[in-house]
C-alpha positions in Angstrom: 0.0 0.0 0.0 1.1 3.3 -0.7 2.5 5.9 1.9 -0.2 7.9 4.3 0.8 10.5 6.3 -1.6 12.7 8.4 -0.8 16.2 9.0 -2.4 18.1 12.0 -1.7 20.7 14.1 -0.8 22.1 17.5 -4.1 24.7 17.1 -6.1 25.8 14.1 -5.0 28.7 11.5 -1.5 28.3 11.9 -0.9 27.3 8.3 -1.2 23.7 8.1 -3.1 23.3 5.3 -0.2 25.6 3.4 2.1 23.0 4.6 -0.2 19.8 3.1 -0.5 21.4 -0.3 3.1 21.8 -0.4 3.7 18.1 1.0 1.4 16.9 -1.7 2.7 18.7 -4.4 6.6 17.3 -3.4 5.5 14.1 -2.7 3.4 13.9 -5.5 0.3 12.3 -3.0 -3.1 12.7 -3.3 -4.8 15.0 -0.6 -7.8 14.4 1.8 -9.3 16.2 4.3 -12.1 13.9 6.4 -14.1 16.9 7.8 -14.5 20.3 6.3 -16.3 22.6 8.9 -17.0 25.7 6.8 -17.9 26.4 3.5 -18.3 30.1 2.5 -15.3 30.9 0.2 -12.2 28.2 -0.4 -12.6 25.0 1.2 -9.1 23.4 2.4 -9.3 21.2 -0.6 -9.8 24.2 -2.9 -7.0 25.3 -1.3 -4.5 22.6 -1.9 -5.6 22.2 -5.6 -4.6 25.3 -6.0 -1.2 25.9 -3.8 -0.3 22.0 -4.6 -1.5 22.1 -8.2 -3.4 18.9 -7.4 -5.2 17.7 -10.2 -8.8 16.8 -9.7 -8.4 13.4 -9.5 -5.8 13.8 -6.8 -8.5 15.5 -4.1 -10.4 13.2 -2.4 -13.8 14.1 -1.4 -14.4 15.2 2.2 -16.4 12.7 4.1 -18.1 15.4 5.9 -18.7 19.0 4.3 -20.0 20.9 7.4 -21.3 24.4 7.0 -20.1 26.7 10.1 -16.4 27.2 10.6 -16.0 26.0 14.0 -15.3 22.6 15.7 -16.7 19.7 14.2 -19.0 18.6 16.6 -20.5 22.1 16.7 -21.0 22.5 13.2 -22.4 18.7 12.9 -24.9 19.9 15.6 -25.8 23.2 13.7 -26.5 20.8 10.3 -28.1 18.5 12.4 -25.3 15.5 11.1 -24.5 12.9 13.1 -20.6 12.0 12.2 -19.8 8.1 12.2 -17.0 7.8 13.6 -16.6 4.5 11.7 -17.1 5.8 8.4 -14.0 7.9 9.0 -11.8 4.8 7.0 -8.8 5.7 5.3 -9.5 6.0 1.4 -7.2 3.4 -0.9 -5.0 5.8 -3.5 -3.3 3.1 -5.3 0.4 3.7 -5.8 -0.1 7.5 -5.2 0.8 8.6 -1.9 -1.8 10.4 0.5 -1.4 13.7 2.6 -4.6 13.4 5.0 -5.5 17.0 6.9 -7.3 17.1 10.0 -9.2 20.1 11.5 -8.0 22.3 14.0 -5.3 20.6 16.9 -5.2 17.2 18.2 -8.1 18.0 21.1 -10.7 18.5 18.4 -13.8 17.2 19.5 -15.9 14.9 16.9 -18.3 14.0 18.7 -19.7 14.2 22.6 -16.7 11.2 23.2 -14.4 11.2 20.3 -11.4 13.5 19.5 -9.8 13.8 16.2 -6.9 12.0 17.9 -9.0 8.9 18.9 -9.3 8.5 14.9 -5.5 8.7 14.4 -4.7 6.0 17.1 -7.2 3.9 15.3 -5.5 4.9 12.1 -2.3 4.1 13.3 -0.7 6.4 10.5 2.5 8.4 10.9 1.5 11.9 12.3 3.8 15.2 11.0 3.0 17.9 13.8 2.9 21.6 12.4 3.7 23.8 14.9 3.4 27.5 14.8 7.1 29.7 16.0 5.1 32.5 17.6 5.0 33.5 21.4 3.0 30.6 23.0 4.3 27.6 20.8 6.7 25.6 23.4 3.9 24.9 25.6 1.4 23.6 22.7 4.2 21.9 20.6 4.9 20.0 24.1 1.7 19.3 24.7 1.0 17.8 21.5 4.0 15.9 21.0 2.9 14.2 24.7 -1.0 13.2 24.2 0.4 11.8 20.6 3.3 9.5 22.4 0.5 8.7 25.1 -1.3 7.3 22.7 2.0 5.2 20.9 1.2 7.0 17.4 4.3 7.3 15.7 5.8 11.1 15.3 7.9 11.6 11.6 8.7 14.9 13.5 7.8 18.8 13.5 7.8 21.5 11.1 7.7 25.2 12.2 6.0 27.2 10.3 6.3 31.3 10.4 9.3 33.4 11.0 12.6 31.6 12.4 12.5 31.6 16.7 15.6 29.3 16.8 15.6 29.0 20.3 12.2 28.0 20.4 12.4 25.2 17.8 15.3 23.5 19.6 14.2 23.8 22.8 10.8 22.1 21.3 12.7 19.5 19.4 15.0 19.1 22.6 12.6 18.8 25.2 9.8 16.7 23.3 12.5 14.7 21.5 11.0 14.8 18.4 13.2 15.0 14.9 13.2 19.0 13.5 11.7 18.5 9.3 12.3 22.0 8.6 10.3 25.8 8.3 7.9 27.0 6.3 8.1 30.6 6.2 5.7 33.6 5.6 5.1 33.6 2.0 3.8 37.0 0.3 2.4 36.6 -2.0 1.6 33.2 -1.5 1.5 31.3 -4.7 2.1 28.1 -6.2 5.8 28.4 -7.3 6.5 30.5 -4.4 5.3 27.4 -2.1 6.8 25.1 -3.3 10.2 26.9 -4.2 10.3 27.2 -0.2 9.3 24.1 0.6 12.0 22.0 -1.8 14.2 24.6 0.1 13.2 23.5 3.4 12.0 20.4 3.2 13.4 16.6 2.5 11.2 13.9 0.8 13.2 11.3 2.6 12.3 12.7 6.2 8.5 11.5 5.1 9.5 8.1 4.2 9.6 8.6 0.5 
């Protein structure tokens, strides 16, 4: 079976779905996100097409298209939608590699009992933690890095992204013991060749197992 890698987050809008477009576009994967909460303007998928260059066969559709931008268990409620947890299986891509996106940080509640990082133990996938390099990001990258090792899911390591706090990143990739994959910067503009220009820059294949 092809690689799967999930990409989530230490908190929401910190630029991880930047980060999966340009993962996708390296790695040549495919690109899912499970639950889209929010659907005025560009869905995360639109996004990726279009900072990745993902072809349309290469986005998978959402399982869930939820229409307020807030947690998914909110928005669920608001749409009165019940989310199966066990419908949330891993979609088969072939050869092709997939990037899978989840929604907000690790604490994400699906529903009343399950967090998005209940579905990633049962996924058992490799997990790449994007971490913001603003004021407040030892204490969350920490956090993360321990509720994911609590739960034995394997860590390919952290990428930063933002403007370069080295003393933050290693005392992150110190403490937590978790392998540094690089920074994404601020991009502006932020376009296609601009992302991915930075991201062969910063980023390795290898360190995702490809």
């Amino acid at each position: 079976m092809s690689r799967r890698i999930v990409v989530t987050g230490t908190d929401t809008e910190i630029g991880k779905t930047v980060f999966a477009a340009g993962l996708a576009d390296i790695l040549g994967a495919c690109y899912w996100k499970p639950i889209q909460s929010g659907l005025e303007g560009e869905t995360d998928s639109q996004v990726v097409a279009r900072l990745g260059g993902l072809s349309p066969d290469r986005i998978l559709p959402e399982r869930y298209r939820l229409t307020t931008p807030v947690s998914p268990h909110q928005s669920a409620a608001v749409d009165g939608v019940n989310i199966e947890i066990d419908a949330l299986e891993v979609p088969d891509t072939g050869r092709r590699p997939l990037v899978i996106e989840g929604a907000g940080g690790l604490m994400v509640p699906l529903d009343r009992s399950t967090l998005y990082i209940d579905v990633f133990a049962r996924w058992r996938l490799p997990i790449v933690l994007c971490a913001r390099t603003a004021l407040g990001t030892i204490n969350h990258s920490l956090l993360s890095i321990e509720a994911l090792r609590r739960r034995d899911i394997e860590l390919l390591g952290i990428a930063f992204l933002g403007d370069s706090h080295p003393e933050s990143e290693r005392a992150i990739c110190e403490i937590g013991r978790v392998k540094r994959l690089g920074r994404l910067p601020n991009l502006s503009p932020l376009t296609r060749d601009r992302l991915r220009e930075a991201f062969v820059a910063a980023f390795k294949p290898g360190d995702f197992g490809l």
